[in-house]
Every structure is written in C-alpha cells, then in structure tokens.
C-alpha positions in Angstrom: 0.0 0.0 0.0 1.4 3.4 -0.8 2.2 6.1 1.5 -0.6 8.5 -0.1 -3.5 5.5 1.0 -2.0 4.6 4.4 -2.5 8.3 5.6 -6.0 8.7 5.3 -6.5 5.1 6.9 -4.3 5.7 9.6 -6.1 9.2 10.3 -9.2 8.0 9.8 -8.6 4.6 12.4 -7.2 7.6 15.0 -10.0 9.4 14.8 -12.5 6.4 14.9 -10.5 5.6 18.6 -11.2 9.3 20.0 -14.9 9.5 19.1 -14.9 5.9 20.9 -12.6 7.2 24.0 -14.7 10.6 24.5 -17.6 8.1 24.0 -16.9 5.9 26.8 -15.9 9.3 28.8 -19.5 10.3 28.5 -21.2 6.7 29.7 -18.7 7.0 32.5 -20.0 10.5 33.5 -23.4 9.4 33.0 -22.4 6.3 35.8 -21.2 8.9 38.5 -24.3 11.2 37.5 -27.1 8.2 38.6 -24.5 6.9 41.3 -24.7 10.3 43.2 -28.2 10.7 42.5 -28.8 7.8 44.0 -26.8 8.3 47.1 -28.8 11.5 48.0 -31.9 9.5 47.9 -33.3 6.2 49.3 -33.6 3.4 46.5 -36.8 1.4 46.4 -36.1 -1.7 44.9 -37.9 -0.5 41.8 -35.8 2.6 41.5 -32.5 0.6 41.4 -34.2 -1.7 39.0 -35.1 1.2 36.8 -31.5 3.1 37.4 -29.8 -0.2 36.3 -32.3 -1.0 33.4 -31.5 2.7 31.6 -27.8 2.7 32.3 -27.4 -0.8 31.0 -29.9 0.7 28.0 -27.4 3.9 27.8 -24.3 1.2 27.7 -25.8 -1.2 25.2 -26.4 1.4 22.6 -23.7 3.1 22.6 -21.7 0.1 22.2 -23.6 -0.6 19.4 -23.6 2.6 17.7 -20.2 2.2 18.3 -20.1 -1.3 16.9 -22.1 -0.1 13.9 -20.2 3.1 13.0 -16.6 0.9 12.8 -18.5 -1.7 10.6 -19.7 0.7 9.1 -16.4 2.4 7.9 -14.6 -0.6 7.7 -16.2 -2.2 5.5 -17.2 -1.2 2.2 -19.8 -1.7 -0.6 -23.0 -2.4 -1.4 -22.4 -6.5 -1.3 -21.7 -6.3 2.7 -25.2 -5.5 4.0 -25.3 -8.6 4.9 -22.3 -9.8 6.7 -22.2 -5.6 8.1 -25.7 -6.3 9.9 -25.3 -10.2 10.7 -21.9 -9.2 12.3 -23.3 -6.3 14.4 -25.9 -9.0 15.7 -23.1 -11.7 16.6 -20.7 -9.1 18.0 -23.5 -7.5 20.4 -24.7 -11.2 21.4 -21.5 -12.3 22.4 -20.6 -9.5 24.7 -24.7 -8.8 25.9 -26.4 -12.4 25.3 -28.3 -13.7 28.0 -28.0 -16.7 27.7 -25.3 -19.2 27.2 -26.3 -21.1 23.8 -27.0 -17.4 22.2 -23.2 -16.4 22.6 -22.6 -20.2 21.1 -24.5 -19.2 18.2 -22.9 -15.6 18.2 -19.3 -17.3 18.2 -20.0 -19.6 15.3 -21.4 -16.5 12.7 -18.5 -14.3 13.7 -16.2 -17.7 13.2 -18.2 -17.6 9.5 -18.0 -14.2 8.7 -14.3 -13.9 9.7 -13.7 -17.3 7.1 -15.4 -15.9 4.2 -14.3 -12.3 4.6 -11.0 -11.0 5.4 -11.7 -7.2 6.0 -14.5 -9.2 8.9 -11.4 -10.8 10.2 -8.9 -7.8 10.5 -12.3 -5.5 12.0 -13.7 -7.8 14.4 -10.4 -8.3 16.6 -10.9 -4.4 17.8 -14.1 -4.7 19.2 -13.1 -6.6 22.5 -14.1 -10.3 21.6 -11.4 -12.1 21.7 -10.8 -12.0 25.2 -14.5 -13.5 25.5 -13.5 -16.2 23.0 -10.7 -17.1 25.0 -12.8 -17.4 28.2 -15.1 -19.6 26.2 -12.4 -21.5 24.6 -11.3 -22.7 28.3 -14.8 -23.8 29.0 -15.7 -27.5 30.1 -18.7 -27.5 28.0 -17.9 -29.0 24.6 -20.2 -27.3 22.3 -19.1 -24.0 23.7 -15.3 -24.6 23.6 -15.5 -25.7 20.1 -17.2 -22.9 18.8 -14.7 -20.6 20.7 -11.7 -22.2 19.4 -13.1 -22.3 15.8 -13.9 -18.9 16.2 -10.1 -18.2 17.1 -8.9 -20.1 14.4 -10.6 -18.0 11.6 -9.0 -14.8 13.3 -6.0 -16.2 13.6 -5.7 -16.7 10.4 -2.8 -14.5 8.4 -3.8 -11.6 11.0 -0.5 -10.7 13.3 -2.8 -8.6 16.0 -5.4 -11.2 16.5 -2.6 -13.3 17.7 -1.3 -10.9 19.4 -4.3 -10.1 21.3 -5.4 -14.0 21.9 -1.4 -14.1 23.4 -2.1 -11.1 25.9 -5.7 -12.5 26.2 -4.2 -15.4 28.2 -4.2 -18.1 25.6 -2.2 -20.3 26.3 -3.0 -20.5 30.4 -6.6 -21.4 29.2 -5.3 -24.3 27.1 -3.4 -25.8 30.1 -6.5 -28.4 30.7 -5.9 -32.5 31.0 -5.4 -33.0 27.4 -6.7 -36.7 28.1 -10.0 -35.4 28.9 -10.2 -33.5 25.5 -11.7 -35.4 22.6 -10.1 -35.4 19.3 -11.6 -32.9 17.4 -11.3 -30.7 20.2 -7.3 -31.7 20.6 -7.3 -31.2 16.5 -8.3 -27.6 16.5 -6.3 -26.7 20.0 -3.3 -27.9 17.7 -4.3 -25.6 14.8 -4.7 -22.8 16.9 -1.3 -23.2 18.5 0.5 -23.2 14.8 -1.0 -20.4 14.3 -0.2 -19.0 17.5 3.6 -20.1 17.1 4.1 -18.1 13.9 4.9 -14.9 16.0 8.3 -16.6 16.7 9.2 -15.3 13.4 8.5 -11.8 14.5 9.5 -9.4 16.9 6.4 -10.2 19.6 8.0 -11.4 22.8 6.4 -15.4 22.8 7.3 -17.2 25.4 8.0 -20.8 24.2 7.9 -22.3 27.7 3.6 -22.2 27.8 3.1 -23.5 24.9 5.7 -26.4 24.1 4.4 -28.7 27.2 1.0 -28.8 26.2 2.5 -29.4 22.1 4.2 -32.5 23.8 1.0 -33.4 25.5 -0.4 -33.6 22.3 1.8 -35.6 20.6 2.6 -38.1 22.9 -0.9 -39.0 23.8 -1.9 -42.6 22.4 -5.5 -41.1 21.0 -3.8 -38.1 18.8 -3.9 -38.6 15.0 -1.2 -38.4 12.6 -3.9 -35.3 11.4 -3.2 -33.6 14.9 0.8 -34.6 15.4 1.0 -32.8 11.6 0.3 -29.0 12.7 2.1 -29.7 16.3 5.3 -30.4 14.4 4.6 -27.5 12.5 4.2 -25.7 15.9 7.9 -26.9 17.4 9.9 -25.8 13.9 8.2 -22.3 14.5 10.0 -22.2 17.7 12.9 -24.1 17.0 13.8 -20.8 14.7 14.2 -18.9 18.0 17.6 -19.5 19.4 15.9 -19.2 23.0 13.7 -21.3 23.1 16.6 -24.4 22.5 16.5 -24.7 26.4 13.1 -25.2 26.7 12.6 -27.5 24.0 15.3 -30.1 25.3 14.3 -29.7 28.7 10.9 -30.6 27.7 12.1 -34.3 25.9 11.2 -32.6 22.2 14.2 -34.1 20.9 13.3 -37.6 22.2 9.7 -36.9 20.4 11.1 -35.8 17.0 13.9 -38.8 16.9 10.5 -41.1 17.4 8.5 -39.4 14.8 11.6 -39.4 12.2 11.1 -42.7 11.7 7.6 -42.2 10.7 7.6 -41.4 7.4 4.5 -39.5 6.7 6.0 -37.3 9.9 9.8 -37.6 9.0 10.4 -34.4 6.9 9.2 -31.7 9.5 10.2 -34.0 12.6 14.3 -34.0 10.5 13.8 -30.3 9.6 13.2 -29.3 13.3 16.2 -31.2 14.6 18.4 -29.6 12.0 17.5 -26.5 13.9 18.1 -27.9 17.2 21.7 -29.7 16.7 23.2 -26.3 15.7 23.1 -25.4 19.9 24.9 -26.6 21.9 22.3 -28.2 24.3 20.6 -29.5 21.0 23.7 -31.2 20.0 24.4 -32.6 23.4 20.8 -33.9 23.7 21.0 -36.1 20.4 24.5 -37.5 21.3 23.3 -38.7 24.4 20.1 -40.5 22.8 20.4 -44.3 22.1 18.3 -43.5 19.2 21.5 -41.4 17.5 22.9 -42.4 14.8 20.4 -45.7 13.8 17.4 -44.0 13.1 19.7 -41.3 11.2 21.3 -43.9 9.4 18.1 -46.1 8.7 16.6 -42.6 6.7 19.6 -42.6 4.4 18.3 -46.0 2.8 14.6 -43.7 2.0 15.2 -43.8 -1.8 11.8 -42.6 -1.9 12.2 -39.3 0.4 15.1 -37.6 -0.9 14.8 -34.7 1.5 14.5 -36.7 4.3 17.8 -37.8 3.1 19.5 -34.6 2.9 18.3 -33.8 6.1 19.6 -36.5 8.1 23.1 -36.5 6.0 22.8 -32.5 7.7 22.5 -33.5 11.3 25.0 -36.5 10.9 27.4 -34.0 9.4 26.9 -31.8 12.4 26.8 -34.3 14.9 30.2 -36.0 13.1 32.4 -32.8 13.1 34.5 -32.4 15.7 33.3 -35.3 17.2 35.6 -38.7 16.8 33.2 -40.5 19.3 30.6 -39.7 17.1 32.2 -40.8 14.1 33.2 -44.1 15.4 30.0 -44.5 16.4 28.7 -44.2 12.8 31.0 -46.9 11.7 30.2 -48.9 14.0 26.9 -48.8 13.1 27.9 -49.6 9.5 27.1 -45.8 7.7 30.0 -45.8 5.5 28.2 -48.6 2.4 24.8 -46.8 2.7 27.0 -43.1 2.2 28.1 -44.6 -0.5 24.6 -45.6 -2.0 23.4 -41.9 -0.8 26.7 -40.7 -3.1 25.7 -42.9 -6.2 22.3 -42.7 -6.4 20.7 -39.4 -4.2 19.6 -36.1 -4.8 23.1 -33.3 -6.0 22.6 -32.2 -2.5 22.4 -35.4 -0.6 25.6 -36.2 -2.9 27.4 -34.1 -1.5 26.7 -33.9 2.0 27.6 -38.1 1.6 30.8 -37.4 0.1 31.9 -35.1 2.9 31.4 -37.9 5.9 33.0 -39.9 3.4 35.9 -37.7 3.1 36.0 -37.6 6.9 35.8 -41.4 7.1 38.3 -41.8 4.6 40.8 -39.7 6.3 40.5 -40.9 9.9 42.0 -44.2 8.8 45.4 -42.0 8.0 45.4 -39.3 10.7 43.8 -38.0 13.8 41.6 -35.5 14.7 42.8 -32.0 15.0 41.4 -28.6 16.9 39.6 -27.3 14.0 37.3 -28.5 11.4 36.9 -31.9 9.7 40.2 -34.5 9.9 43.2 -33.5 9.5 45.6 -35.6 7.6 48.8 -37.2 9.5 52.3 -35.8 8.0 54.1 -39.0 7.1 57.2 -39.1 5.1 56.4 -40.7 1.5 57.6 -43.4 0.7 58.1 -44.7 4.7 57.0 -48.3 5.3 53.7 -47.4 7.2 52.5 -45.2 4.6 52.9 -47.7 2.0 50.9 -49.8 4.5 48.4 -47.8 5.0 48.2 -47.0 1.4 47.9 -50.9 0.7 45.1 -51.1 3.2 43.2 -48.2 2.8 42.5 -49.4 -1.5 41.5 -52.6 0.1 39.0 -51.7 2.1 37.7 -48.9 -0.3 37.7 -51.7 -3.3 35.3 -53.6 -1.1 33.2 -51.2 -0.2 32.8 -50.1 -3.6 32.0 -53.4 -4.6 29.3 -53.9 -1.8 27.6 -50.8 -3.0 27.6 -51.7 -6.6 26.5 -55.4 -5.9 23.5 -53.0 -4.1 23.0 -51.3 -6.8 22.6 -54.0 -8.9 19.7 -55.7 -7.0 18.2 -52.5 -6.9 18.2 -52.2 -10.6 17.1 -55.6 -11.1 14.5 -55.7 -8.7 13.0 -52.2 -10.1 13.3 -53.4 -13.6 11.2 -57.0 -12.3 8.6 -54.7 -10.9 5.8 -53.4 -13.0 5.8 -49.9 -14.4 7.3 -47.6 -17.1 10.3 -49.0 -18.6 11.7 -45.7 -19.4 12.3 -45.3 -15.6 14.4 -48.3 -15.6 16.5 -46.9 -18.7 17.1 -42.9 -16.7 17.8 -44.8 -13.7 20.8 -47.3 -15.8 21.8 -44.2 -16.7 22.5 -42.1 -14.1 23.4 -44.6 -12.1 26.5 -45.1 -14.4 27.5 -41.5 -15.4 27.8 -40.8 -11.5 31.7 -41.1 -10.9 32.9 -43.2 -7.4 33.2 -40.6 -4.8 37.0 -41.5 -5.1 
C-alpha cells in the first residue's frame, strides 16, 4: 500500500478511537451522574431496578452505535449489508447475550464471517471479543469450547494482531486443561490454533515458548492423537525451534526424544528431520542427540529412504553436524555400519544429498590416516612418503575402499534388477541405468 492511501486510513482509524474514548468518557459521566443521584436519595427496589435498566440501556447502545459506526467504515460496498448487519448481531450477542447457547450461536457466525471475509477478520479483533473467546475456549462444556476455538482459528488466520491479542488474552494458560479429557476434534483444533499462535516466533512479539511447548508434547505423545493432529504440532515446534531461546526449553521438555520417534515415521519424518536440523546447531541441541540411544540408527536407517530424498538430505545435515568435531561420534557411525549406505546416498541421491555423503565420506576416509585435530573436519597425518607405514596404509586403505565399492555396486545391482522385475514404465528403468553409471565413485 502506498504512503498517499495509508494516511487517510491511519487518520481515519485515529480518529475512529477518539470518538470511541470521549464516548466511553461520557457513559462513564453518566455512571457517577445516577450513582450520586442515587446516594442522596433512598432506592426502592424498583428505583434501582429502573437506574440499572436505563444505564445498561445507555451502555448497550452506545456500544452498538459504536459497533455499527466501525462496521460501518470498515467495510465497504453495497455487497456487505449482509455480513455488516449479521456481524453487528453476533458481536452484540457475544458480549450482551443472555444466555449461554446465544453467545454459542454468536461465536460460530463471527467464526463464518471472519472465514469468508478478510476485512470481517482484521475489523472484528478491535471490538473486545477475543478476550471472550478465550474465556469460552477454556470452557468444560464441549459445544461452547469448540465454537470458541473455531472462532479463534478464523482470526487467527494471516492476522498478526489477532494473535497478538489472543497471546495477551491469556491463551495459552486457558489451554493448560488435562489434554486426556479433550476429545479429538477438540485436541485437532487446539493444535491448529497453537500453529497459528507459534508463527509470532518469526516476529519481533516477545512469545514465550515455555507455555506452549508442554501442552504441544502433550499432544503428541498421547496414544488417542492422530497423525492429522501430530501434523500441525510439528509444524508448531519448527516455528520455535527458529528462536535460538527457546533451544532450552525444547530439550528440557524431551522434544528431541519426540522428534527422533517421529523421524522414523515417514508421513511425519520431513518436518520432525527439519526441526532437529535447527536444534543440533546449539549446543544443548547437540548434546541432547549424542546422548540418545536412538542417534545415529534412526539417522542412518533414513539414508536408505530412496523414496524421500529430503528426508535424506536432512539427516546427511544432522549427521554432518553431529560428526564434526566429534571422533566419538564418528566411530560410532562406523560402527553402526554408515560408510556402504554413504556410499549408495553418493551414487544414487539427490546433488545435495551427494554431497553432504561425500563429505562424511571424506572424513571417514581420512581418519584411517590421521587423527583429529582442533579445528574443522580430519586432518591428515604428516608421514614421510615413501616410509614403510605409509605404503601400508596405502595398501590397506585401496582394500578396504575396493570392497566397499564393490558392496555398493552389488547394491545397486539388486536395486536395478529388482525395479526393472517390478511393474511400471520401462523408461524409468533406462534414466535410472543411466545415471546410475555417469555418476563417478566418490574416489
């Protein structure tokens, strides 16, 4: 928007929140007026009946003229009668509604309205309902919470205040109920609330990771969640994985146990591989995953995915991480037999899997001849050429590297024979003989 149409809306919003304070100045003033009029006579019960009656008269109408007048201006053109008078109707239910089931029905239309109209959702969050939402959103009643939380959702959606104002609102101390007594499309839409919730990690609003990432955990680790409601929890801990701050709170809270879990699921595996690749780059994140027995099987079982090459590049990332610097680590990875399925990953995976392999390779390759030094990756031994040991250890090093080639190319040979037996387009067979062949040994 240029700066000639931000000027008149920014004067215009000013001057819409001074008729509105002066507004409330004068219902105020009329309050003290019948308060002191009051106290120099006796009430009857009829007269304080009547006294409360008008001034609740006095308040109702102005806060719907005032309801009416920002609708009004907000939104625009002859096609908005509609959603202008049905959202004056919700908006003054849901704050003066008698009953109970009214503000239900009054937090489903604005929940509508703010879906099928955007200028609805960025209006209706100044007009003090949210805070109600959130109140009804903590309810034990299930009709009522749903409604509040679908309601939430809608202006939630792609608005940065709304979530703002639902985070001040008390949000996430509402949520903090016995997630076991939650059913699961009530647990579904608490989880969709909180990804939206988690995007202001991205921005400069001061979210504090530690309410919300117990009750994410909650979620996911209860035995009735579906992989529907694990999906947009994920999402949820990579939001706040991006904050560097929130690595403390995240480990202390077992997340990295939970994502090492739900990396081996494979519908779950890309988000789960792309929030630990976050996490390992702290310290505390890195110290968490070389302590779990989990570290480096699971890592090394995704490298075999042929079908999910990110999921492959993102576990070569953390394994690079977790391997430099880190001789325990390394041995550990041989040991657990990574250096024939690098290989694989080098012949046959995505340019950026590829290299990521070749690296550990490189790094396996040269611990055989030297230790590791201070600084980055292995650093090669100085031995004279020519000396007995390293003609030796030249000898030895071919052997082993001859084998290993040959292991991954009797590999690659079942592969292709057991793709070519299967049924489906034989021109996939042909690109895969292909590259397969052009790709040079990553020695």
């Amino acid at each position: 928007m240029s700066d000639s149409n931000s000027t008149p809306a920014s004067s215009s919003s000013s001057s819409l929140w001074v008729y509105s304070y002066l507004k409330l100045r004068f219902i105020n003033r009329i309050r003290r007026f019948l308060r002191s009029k009051n106290a120099r006579k006796r009430p009857t019960p009829s007269d304080h009946f009547d006294t409360s009656s008008r001034l609740s008269k006095v308040v109702s109408n102005s806060n719907e003229v005032m309801v009416r007048q920002v609708v009004m201006e907000k939104v625009s053109g002859g096609d908005h009668d509609d959603s202008v008078m049905g959202l004056q109707r919700a908006v003054k239910k849901l704050h003066f509604g008698i009953s109970w089931e009214e503000k239900e029905l009054a937090a489903m239309e604005i929940g509508m309205l703010a879906k099928e109209d955007v200028k609805v959702r960025k209006l209706v969050g100044g007009l003090g309902i949210i805070p109600v939402l959130v109140s009804m959103a903590a309810s034990e009643v299930v009709v009522r919470r749903r409604v509040a939380v679908f309601a939430l959702i809608e202006l939630a959606n792609g608005t940065y205040t709304n979530k703002a104002l639902m985070v001040g609102a008390g949000i996430f101390s509402k949520l903090q109920n016995d997630i076991n007594i939650l059913d699961e499309p009530t647990r579904h839409q608490f989880a969709e609330l909180l990804l939206l919730l988690s995007s202001l990690a991205n921005t400069q609003f001061p979210l504090s990771s530690s309410e919300i990432v117990p009750f994410l955990v909650v979620i996911i680790e209860s035995s009735t969640s579906t992989m529907e409601t694990k999906e947009p929890c994920l999402g949820a801990l990579f939001n706040l994985s991006t904050m560097l701050d929130s690595a403390a709170t995240l480990v202390s809270n077992g997340v990295v146990e939970v994502l090492l879990k739900l990396s081996t699921t494979e519908a779950l595996s890309e988000k789960a591989l792309a929030t630990l690749g976050n996490l390992v780059v702290t310290l505390m994140g890195k110290k968490a995953m070389e302590n779990s027995a989990a570290v480096p099987g699971s890592l090394i079982e995704i490298l075999t995915w042929d079908e999910k090459p990110k999921c492959q590049e993102l576990s070569c990332y953390i394994l690079m991480i977790l391997a430099h610097q880190s001789s325990d680590q390394r041995e550990k990875m041989a040991k657990s037999g990574i250096v024939p399925i690098l290989l694989e990953v080098a012949l046959l995976g995505s340019s950026l899997a590829q290299k990521r392999a070749l690296k550990l390779l490189q790094w396996f390759k040269d611990e055989r001849q030297a230790k590791m030094g201070p600084h980055s990756g292995p650093q090669t031994a100085r031995v004279a050429i020519g000396s007995p040991l390293n003609q030796r250890e030249a000898q030895q090093g071919k052997k082993v590297m001859n084998n290993l080639v040959k292991q991954s190319l009797y590999k690659n040979m079942e592969m292709i024979t057991r793709r070519a037996s299967a049924p489906g387009d034989s021109s996939n067979l042909k690109a895969l003989i292909i590259s397969t062949s052009s790709k040079s040994l990553p020695y």
